[in-house]
FIDOTI-211168 format. One line per field, with one value per residue: y, x, z of N, C-alpha, C in turn; residue in three letters; residue number from 1. Coordinates in nm, 3 decimals, padded with zeros to 5 digits. Layout:
BEGIN
nyy: [Y	...] $
nxx: [X	...] $
nzz: [Z	...] $
cayy: [Y	...] $
caxx: [X	...] $
cazz: [Z	...] $
cyy: [Y	...] $
cxx: [X	...] $
czz: [Z	...] $
residu: [ALA	...] $
num: [NUM	...] $
***
This chain:
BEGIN
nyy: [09.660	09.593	09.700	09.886	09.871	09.593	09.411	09.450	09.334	09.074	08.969	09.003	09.251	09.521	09.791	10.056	10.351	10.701	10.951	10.800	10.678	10.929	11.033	10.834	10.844	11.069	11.029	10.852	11.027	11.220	11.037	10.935	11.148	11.218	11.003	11.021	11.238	11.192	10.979	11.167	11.366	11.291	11.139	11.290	11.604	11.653	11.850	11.881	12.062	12.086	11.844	11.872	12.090	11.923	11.770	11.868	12.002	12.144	12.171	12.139	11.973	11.765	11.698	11.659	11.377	11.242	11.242	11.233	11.312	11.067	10.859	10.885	10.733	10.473	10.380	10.299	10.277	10.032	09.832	09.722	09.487	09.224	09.107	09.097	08.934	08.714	08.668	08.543	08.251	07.936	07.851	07.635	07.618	07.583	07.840	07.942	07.843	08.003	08.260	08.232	08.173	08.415	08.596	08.589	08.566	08.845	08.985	08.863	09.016	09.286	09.607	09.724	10.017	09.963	09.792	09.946	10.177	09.963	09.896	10.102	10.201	09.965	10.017	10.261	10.237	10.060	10.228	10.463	10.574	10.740	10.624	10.360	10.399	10.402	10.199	09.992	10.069	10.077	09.768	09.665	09.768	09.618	09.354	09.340	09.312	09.140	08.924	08.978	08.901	08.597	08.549	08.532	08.298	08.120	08.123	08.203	08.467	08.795	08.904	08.676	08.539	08.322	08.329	08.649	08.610	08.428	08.607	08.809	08.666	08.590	08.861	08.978	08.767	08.809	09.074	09.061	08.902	09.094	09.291	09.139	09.066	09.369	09.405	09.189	09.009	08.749	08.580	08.423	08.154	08.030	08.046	08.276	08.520	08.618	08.978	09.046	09.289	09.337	09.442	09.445	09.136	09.046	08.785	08.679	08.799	08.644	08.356	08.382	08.429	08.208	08.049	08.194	08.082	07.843	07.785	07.868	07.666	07.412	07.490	07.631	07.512	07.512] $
nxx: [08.625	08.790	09.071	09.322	09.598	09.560	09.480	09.738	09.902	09.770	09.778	10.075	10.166	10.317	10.289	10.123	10.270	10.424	10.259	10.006	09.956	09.864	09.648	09.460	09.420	09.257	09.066	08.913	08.875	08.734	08.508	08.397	08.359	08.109	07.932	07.885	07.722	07.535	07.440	07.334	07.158	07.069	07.096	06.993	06.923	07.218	07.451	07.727	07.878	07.878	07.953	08.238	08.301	08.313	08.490	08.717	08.862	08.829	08.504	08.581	08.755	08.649	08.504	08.694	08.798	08.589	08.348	08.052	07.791	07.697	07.923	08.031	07.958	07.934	08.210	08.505	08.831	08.911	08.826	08.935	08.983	08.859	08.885	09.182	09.247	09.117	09.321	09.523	09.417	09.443	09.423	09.288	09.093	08.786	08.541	08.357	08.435	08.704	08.547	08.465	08.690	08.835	08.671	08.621	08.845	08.907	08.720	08.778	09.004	08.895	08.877	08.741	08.643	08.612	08.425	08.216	08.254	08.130	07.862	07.734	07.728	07.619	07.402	07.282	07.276	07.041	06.890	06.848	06.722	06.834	07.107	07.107	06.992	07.221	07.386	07.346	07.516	07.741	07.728	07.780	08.021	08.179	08.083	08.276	08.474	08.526	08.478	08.663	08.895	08.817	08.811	09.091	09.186	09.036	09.087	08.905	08.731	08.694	08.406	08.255	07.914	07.869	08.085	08.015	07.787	07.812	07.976	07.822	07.630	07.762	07.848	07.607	07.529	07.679	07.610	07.330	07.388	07.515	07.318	07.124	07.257	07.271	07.027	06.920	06.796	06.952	06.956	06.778	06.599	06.764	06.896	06.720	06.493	06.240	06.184	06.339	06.619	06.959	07.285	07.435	07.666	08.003	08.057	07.834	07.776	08.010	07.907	07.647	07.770	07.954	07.701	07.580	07.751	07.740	07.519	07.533	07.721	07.612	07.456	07.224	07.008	06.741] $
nzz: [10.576	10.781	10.948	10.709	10.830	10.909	10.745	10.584	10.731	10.733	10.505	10.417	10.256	10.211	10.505	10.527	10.384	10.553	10.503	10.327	10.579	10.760	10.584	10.566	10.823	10.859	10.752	10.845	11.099	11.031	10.921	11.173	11.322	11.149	11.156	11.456	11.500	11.306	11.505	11.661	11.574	11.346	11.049	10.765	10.917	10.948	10.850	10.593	10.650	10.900	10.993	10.899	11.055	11.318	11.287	11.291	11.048	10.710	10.528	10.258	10.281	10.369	10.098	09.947	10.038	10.076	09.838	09.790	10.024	10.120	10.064	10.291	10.447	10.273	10.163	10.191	10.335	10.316	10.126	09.966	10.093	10.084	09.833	09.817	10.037	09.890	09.670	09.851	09.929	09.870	09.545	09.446	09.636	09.700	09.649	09.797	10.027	10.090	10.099	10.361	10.476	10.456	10.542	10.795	10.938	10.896	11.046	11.300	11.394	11.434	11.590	11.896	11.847	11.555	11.538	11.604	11.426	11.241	11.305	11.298	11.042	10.895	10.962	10.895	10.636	10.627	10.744	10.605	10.340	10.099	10.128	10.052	09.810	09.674	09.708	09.545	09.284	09.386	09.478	09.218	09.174	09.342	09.233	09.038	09.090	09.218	09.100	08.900	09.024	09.057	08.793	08.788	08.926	08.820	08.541	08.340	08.138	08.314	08.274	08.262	08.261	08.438	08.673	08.739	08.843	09.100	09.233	09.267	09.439	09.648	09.795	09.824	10.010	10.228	10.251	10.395	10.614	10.759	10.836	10.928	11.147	11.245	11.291	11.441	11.438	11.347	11.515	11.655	11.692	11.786	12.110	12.145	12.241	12.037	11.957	12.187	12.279	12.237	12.199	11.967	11.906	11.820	11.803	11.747	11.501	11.349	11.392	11.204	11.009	10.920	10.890	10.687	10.498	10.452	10.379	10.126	10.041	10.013	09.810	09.786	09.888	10.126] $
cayy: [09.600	09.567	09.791	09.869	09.827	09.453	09.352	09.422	09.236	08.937	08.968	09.071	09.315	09.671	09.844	10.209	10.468	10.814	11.007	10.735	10.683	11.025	11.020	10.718	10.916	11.182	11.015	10.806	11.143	11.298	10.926	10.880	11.274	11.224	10.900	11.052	11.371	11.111	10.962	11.272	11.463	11.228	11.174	11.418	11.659	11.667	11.897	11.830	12.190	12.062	11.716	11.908	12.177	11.841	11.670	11.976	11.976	12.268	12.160	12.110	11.886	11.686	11.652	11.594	11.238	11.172	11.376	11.303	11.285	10.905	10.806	10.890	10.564	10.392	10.381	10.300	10.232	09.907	09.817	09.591	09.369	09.060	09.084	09.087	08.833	08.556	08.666	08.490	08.161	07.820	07.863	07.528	07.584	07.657	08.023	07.982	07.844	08.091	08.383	08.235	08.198	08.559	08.721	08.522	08.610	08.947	09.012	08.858	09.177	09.430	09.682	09.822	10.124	09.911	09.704	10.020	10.213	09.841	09.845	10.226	10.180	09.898	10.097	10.364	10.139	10.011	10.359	10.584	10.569	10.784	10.541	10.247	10.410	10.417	10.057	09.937	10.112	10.021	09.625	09.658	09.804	09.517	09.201	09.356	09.316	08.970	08.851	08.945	08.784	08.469	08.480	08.480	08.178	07.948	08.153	08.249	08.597	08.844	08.930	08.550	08.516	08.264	08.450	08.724	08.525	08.399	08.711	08.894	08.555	08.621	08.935	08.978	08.714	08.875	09.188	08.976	08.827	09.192	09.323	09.058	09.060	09.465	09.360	09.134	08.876	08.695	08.476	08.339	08.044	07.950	08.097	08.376	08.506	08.748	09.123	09.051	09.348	09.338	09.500	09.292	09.082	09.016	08.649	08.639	08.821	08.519	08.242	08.448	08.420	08.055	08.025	08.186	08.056	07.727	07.789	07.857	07.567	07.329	07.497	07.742	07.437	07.549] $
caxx: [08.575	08.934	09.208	09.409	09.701	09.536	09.509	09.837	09.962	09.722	09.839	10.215	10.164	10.332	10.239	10.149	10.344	10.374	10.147	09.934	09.862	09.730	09.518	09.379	09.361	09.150	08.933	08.840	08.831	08.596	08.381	08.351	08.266	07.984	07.877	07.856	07.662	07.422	07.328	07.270	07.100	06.964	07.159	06.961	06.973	07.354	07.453	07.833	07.929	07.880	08.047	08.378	08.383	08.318	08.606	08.847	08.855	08.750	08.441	08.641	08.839	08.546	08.433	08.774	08.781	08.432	08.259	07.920	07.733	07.642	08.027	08.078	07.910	07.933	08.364	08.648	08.978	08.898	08.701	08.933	09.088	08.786	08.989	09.331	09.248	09.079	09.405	09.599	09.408	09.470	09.356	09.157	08.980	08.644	08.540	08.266	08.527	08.800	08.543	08.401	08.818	08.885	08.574	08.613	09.011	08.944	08.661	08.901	09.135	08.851	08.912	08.640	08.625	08.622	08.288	08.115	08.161	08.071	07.739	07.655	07.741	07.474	07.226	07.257	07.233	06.900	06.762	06.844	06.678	06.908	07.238	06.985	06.999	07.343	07.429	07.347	07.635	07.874	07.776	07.822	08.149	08.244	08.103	08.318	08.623	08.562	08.455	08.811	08.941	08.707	08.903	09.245	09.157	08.999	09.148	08.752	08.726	08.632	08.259	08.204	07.830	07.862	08.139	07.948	07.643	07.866	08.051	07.698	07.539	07.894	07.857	07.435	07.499	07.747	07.540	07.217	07.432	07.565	07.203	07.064	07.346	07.276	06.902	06.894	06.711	06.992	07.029	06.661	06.573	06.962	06.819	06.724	06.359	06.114	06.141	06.514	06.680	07.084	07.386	07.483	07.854	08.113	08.070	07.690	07.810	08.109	07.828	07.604	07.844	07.888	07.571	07.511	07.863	07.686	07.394	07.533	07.806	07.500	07.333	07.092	06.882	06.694] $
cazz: [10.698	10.898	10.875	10.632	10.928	10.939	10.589	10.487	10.842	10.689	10.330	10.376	10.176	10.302	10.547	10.434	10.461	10.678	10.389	10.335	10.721	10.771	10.525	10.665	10.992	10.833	10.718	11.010	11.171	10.983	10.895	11.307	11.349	11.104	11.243	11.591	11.479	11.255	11.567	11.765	11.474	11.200	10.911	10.665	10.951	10.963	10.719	10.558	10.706	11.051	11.003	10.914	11.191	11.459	11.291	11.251	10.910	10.608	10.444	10.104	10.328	10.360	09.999	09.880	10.119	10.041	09.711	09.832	10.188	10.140	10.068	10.434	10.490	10.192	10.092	10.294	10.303	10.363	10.039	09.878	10.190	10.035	09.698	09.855	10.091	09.833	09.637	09.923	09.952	09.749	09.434	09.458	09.690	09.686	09.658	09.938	10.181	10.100	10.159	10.480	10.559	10.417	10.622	10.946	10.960	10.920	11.164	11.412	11.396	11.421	11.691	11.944	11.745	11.434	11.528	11.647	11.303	11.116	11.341	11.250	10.894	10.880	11.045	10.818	10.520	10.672	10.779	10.542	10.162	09.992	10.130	10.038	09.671	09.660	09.745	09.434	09.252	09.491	09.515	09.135	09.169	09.399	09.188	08.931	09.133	09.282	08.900	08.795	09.116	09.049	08.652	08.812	08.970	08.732	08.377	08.257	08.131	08.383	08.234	08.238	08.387	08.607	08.835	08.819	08.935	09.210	09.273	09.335	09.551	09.740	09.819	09.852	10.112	10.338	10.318	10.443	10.726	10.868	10.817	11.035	11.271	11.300	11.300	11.593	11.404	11.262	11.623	11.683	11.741	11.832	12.256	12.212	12.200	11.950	12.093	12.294	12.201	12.272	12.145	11.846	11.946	11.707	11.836	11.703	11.349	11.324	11.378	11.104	10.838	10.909	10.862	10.562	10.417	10.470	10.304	09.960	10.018	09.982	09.688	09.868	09.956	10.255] $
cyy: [09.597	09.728	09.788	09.841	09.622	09.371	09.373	09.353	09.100	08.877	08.946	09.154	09.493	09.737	10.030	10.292	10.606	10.878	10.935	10.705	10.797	11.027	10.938	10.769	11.035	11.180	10.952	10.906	11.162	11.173	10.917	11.017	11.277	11.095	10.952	11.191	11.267	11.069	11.035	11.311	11.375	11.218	11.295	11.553	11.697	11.725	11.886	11.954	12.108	11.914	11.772	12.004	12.025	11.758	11.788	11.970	12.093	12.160	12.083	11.998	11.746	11.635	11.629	11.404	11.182	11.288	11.380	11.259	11.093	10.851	10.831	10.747	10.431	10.303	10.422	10.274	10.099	09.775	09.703	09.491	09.231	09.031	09.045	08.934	08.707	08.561	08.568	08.366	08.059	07.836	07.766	07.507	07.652	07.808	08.012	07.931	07.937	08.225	08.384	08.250	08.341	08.631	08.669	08.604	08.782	09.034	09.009	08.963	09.293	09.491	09.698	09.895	10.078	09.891	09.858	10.123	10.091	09.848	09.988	10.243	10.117	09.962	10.211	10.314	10.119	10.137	10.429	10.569	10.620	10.678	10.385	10.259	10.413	10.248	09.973	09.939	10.029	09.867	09.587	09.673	09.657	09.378	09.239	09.319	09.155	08.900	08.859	08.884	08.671	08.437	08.478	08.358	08.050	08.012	08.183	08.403	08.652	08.897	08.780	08.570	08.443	08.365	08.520	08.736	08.511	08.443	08.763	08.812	08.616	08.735	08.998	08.906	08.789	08.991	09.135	08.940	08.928	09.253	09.229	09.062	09.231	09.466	09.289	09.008	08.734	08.545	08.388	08.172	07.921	08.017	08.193	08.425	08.668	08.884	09.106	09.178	09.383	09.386	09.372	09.282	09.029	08.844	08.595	08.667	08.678	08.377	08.301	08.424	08.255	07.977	08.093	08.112	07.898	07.702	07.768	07.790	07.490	07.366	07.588	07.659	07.478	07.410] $
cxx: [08.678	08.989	09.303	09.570	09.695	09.555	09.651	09.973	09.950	09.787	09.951	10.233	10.255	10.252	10.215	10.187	10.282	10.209	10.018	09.874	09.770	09.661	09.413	09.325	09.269	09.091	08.886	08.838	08.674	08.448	08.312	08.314	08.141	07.872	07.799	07.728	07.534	07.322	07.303	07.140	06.979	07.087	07.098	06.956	07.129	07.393	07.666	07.913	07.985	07.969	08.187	08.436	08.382	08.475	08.717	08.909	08.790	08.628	08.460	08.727	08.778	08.488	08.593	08.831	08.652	08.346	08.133	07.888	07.700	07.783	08.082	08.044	07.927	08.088	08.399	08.755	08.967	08.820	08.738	09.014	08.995	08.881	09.102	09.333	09.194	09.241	09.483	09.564	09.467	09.386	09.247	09.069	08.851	08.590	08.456	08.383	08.626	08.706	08.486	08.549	08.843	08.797	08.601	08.737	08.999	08.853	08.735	08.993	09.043	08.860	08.750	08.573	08.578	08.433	08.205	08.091	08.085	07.929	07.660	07.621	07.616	07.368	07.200	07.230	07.077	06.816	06.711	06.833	06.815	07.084	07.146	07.015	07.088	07.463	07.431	07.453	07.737	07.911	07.783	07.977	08.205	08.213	08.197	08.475	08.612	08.560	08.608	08.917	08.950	08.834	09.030	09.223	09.152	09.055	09.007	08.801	08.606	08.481	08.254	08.059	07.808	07.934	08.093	07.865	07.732	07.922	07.943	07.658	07.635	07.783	07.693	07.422	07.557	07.679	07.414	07.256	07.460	07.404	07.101	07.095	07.286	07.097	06.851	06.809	06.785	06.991	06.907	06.631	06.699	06.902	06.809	06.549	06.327	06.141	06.306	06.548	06.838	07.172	07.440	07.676	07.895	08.090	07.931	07.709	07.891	07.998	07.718	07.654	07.902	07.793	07.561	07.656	07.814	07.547	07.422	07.647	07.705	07.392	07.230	07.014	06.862	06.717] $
czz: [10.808	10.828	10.807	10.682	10.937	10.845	10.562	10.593	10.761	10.519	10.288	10.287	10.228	10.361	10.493	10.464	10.539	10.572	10.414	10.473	10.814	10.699	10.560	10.785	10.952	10.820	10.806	11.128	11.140	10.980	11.073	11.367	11.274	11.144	11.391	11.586	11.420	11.348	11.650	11.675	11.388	11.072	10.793	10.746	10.989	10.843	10.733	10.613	10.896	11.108	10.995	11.035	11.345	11.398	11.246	11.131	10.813	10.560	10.269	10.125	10.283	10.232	09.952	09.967	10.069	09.947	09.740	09.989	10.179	10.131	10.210	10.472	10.407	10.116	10.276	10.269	10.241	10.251	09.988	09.962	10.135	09.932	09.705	09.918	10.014	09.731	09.718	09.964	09.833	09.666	09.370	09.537	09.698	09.711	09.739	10.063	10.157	10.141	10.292	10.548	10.537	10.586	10.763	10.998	11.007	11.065	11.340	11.452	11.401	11.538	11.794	11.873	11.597	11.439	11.550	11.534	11.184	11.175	11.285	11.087	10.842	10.887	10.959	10.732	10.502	10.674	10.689	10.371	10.056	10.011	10.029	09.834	09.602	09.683	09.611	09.328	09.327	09.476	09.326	09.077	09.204	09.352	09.066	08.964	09.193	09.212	08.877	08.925	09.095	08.894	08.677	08.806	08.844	08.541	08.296	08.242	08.264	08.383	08.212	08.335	08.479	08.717	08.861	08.905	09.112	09.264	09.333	09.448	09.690	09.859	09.912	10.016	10.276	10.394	10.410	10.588	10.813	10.895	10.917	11.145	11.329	11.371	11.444	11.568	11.355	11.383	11.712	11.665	11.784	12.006	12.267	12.139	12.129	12.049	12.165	12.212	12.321	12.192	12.040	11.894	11.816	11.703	11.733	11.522	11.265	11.302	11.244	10.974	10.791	10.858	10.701	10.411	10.402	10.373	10.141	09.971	10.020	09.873	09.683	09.860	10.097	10.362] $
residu: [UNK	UNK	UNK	UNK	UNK	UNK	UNK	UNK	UNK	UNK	UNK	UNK	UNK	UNK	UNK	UNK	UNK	UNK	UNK	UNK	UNK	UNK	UNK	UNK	UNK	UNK	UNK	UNK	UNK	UNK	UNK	UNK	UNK	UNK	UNK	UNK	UNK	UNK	UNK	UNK	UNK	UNK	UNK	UNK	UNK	UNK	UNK	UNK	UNK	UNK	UNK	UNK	UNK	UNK	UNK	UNK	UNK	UNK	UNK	UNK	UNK	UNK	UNK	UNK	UNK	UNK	UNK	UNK	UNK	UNK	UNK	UNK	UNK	UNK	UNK	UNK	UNK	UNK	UNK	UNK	UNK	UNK	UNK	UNK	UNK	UNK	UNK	UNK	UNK	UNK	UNK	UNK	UNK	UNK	UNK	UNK	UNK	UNK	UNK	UNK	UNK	UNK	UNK	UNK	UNK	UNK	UNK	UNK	UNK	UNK	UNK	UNK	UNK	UNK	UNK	UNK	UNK	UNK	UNK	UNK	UNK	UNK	UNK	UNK	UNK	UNK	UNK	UNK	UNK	UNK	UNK	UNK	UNK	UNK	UNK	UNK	UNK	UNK	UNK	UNK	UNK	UNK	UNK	UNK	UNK	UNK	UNK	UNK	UNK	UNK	UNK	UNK	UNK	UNK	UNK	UNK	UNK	UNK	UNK	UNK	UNK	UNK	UNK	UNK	UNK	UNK	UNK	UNK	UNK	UNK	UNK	UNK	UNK	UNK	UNK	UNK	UNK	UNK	UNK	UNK	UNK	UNK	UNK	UNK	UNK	UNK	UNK	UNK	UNK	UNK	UNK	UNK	UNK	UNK	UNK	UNK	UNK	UNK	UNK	UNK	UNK	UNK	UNK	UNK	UNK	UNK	UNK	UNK	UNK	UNK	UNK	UNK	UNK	UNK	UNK	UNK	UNK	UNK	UNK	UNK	UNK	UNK] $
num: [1	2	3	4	5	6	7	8	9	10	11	12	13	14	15	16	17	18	19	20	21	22	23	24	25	26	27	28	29	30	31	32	33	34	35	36	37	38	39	40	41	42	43	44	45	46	47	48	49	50	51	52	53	54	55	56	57	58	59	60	61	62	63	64	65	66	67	68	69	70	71	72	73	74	75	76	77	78	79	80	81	82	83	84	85	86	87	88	89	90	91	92	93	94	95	96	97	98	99	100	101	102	103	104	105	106	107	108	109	110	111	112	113	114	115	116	117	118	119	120	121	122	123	124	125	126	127	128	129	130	131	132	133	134	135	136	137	138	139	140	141	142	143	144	145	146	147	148	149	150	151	152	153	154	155	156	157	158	159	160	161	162	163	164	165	166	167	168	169	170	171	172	173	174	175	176	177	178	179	180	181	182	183	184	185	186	187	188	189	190	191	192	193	194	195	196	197	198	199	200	201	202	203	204	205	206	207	208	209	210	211	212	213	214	215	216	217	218	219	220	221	222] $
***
């Protein structure tokens, strides 16, 4: 979600080296040439040929950064700054306030450029079936990593089902909250009316995750 320049500002963690920072730059080449072609074209019209000649890049370039056409959208650098960052809170404190402090913190540091591939990303999520089919994997990957986060913390084994329960709620929710935010629905009946349609603000996403960080700090009572 941030940069990997941001997270390891927020973390102290090293910054990454020369190597490591082009690579980083290649691939946010190529991810923001296929982005830009997606929304000219269509995503299933954009064929993976044409994403590498717009981002100056071989083809082979392209599948060795990303192996299939949906990991253009789906993987980033950026995958494990939630993990790192609940790594770095107090260990007592509550795992819904450390990830409303984790996610808030980092939103704060997202660039221009940043928010405008987080809003396409969404949108592709939403549009496009075959990313849609591919999400599932992924948010498996990631309760698997916040579960063994979750057993640092409290000393449970990492396949314990609660964390996982509460690793998935986590995670389910945040997606719900960008999905709304990209949606345009997430900010109704706060002034703004049915049908408005506006550029989603970073400001409206931040109150969003509030909101739903609120929700399951009370239990998911409505």
């Amino acid at each position: 979600m941030v940069s990997a320049r941001t997270a390891a500002t927020r973390t102290g963690t090293p910054k990454p080296g020369l190597r490591e920072r082009k690579k980083i730059k290649t691939r946010q080449a190529i991810r923001r040439a296929a982005y830009r072609l997606f929304a000219e074209q269509g995503y299933d019209a954009t064929p993976v040929d044409r994403i590498a000649e717009a981002a100056d890049v071989s083809p082979s370039t392209v599948f060795r950064y990303f192996p299939t056409k949906e990991d253009l959208v789906l993987t980033d650098e950026y995958d494990s700054v939630l993990a790192t960052g609940l790594r770095s809170r107090p260990a007592d404190e509550p795992i819904v306030e450390s990830v409303r402090q984790v996610t808030i913190e980092a939103l704060h540091h997202l660039s221009p450029a940043d928010i405008t591939d987080l809003v396409q990303r969404i949108r592709l999520v939403r549009e496009v079936p075959a990313i849609r089919g591919r999400t599932a994997e992924n948010t498996a990957r990631d309760t698997a990593t916040i579960s063994a986060v979750l057993a640092e913390r409290t000393g449970r084994p990492a396949d314990d089902l609660e964390l996982r329960v509460i690793s998935a709620a986590v995670l389910a929710a945040l997606q719900e909250a960008m999905l709304a935010w990209v949606a345009g629905s997430g900010a109704l009946g706060e002034g703004r009316t049915p049908g408005e349609d506006r550029a989603p603000g970073l400001e409206e996403l931040v109150r969003l995750i509030h909101r739903t960080m609120d929700a399951l700090a009370r239990g998911l009572t409505p």
